[in-house]
C-alpha positions as CSV (number, residue, x, y, z in Angstrom):
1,X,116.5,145.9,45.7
2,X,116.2,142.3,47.7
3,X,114.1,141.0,44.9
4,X,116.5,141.9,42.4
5,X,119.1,140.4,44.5
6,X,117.2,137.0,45.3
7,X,116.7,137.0,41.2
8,X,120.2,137.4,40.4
9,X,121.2,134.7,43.1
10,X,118.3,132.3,41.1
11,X,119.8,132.6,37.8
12,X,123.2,132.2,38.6
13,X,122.5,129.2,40.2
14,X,120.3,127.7,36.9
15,X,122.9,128.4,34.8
16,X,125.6,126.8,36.7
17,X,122.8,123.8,37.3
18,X,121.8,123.6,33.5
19,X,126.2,123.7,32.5
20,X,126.8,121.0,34.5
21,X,124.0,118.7,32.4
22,X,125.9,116.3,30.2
23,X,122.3,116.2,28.0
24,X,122.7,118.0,24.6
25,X,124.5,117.3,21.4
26,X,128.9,116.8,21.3
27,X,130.8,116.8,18.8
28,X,133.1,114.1,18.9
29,X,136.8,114.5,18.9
30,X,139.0,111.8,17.8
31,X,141.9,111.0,20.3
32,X,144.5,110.2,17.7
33,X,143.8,113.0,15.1
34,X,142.1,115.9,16.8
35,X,139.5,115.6,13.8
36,X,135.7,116.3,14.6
37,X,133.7,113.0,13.6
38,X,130.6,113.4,14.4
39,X,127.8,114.6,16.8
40,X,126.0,112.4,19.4
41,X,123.2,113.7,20.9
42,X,122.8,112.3,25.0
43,X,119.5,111.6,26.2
44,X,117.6,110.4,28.8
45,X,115.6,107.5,28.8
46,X,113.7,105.5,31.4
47,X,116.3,107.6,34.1
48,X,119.2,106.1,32.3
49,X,122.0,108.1,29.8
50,X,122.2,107.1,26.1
51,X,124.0,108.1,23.5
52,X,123.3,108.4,19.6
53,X,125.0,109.5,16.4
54,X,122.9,112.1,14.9
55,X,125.3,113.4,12.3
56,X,128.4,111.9,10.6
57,X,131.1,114.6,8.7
58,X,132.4,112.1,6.4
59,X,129.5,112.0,3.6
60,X,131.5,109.1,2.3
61,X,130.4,107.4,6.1
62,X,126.9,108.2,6.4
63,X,125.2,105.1,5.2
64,X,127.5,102.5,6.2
65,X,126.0,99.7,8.6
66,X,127.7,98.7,12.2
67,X,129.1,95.2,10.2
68,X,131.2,94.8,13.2
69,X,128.7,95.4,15.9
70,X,127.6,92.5,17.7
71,X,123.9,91.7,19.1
72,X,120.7,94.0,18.5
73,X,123.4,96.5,16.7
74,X,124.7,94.3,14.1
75,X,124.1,95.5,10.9
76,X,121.8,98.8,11.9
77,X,122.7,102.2,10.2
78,X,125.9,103.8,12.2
79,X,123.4,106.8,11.7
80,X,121.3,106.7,14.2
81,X,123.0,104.4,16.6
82,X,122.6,104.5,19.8
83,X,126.7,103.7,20.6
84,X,126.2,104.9,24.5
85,X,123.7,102.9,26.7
86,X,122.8,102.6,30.5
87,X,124.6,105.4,32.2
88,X,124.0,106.1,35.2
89,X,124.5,109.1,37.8
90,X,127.3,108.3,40.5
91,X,128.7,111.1,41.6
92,X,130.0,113.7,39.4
93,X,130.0,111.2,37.0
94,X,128.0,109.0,34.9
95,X,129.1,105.4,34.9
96,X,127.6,101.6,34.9
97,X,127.1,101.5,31.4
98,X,128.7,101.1,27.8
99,X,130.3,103.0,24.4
100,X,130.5,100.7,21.4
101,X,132.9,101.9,18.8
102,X,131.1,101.4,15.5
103,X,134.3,101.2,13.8
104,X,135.5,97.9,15.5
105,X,132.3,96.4,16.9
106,X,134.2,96.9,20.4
107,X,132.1,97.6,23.6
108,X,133.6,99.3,26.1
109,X,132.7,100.1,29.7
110,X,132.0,103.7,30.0
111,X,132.3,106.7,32.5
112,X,131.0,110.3,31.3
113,X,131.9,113.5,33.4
114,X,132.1,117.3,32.0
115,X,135.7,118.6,32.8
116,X,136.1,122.1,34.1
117,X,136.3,124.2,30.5
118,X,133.1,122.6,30.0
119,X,134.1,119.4,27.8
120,X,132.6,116.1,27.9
121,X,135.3,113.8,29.1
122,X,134.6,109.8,27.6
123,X,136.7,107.4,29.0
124,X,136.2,104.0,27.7
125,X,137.9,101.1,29.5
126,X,138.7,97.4,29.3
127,X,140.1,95.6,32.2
128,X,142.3,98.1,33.7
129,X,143.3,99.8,30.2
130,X,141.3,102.9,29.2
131,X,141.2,105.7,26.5
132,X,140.0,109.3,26.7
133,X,138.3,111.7,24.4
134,X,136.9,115.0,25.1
135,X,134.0,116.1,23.2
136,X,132.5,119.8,22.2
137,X,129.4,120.8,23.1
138,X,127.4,121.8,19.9
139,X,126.0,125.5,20.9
C-alpha cells in the first residue's frame, strides 16, 4: 500500500511539473479579434526559449515573406519564422528576450508566463507600454 502511495505522490507531481512547461505548440490568439492565427511551436535551444510559426490559418498568408522584418529576418518565409528569441527563465516567468510581429517588422521586448487555466500569457512591451495575448495550448 506505501508503494502505491509513493507512486501516486510521483505522478501527481510530474504532471503538475510537465503543465507548468511553456515548451509545446500554441495557438495564437489575436488580441483585437479573438481569431486563432496561427501556431508557434516554443523550443529550447542552447538553454534559451524560441519561438517559431509552424502553421499559418490563413492559406491566403502562408507564403508571404517578413518584408517588414528588419536584420537576419528580412525577407525570410513568415512560415517558419522564428518571431520569439532569447527567453530566459526568471522566475515564474520567461523574460530577457524578444517577439517580432511579422505583420509590422516591430520587435518587442518579451515576457512569457502560463496563467492559471493553463494559457500562455505574451506580453510584449515598448518603453513602459505593453500588449497582452493569451495563447492555446494545441493538445
Amino acid at each position: 500500500m506505501k508503494n502505491i502511495t509513493v507512486l501516486i505522490i510521483i505522478l501527481m507531481v510530474s504532471f503538475s511539473v510537465s503543465a507548468q512547461d511553456i515548451l509545446g505548440q500554441w495557438k495564437t490568439i489575436d488580441d483585437e479579434t479573438g481569431e486563432a492565427k496561427s501556431i508557434v511551436e516554443i523550443y529550447k535551444k542552447d538553454g534559451k526559449i524560441y519561438g517559431k510559426i509552424i502553421e499559418i490559418f490563413d492559406k491566403t498568408k502562408r507564403n508571404l515573406p517578413c518584408i517588414k522584418c528588419k536584420g537576419d529576418d528580412y525577407n525570410k518565409p513568415i512560415l517558419g519564422l522564428d518571431i520569439i528569441k532569447n527567453m530566459t527563465k526568471d522566475g515564474d516567468y520567461y523574460k530577457n528576450g524578444t517577439v517580432v510581429d511579422p505583420q509590422n517588422g516591430k520587435v518587442y521586448k518579451l515576457r512569457l508566463g502560463l496563467t492559471d487555466d493553463g494559457k500562455l500569457q505574451v506580453r510584449g512591451y515598448i518603453g513602459f507600454f505593453y500588449s497582452t495575448q493569451y495563447w492555446e495550448r494545441v493538445k
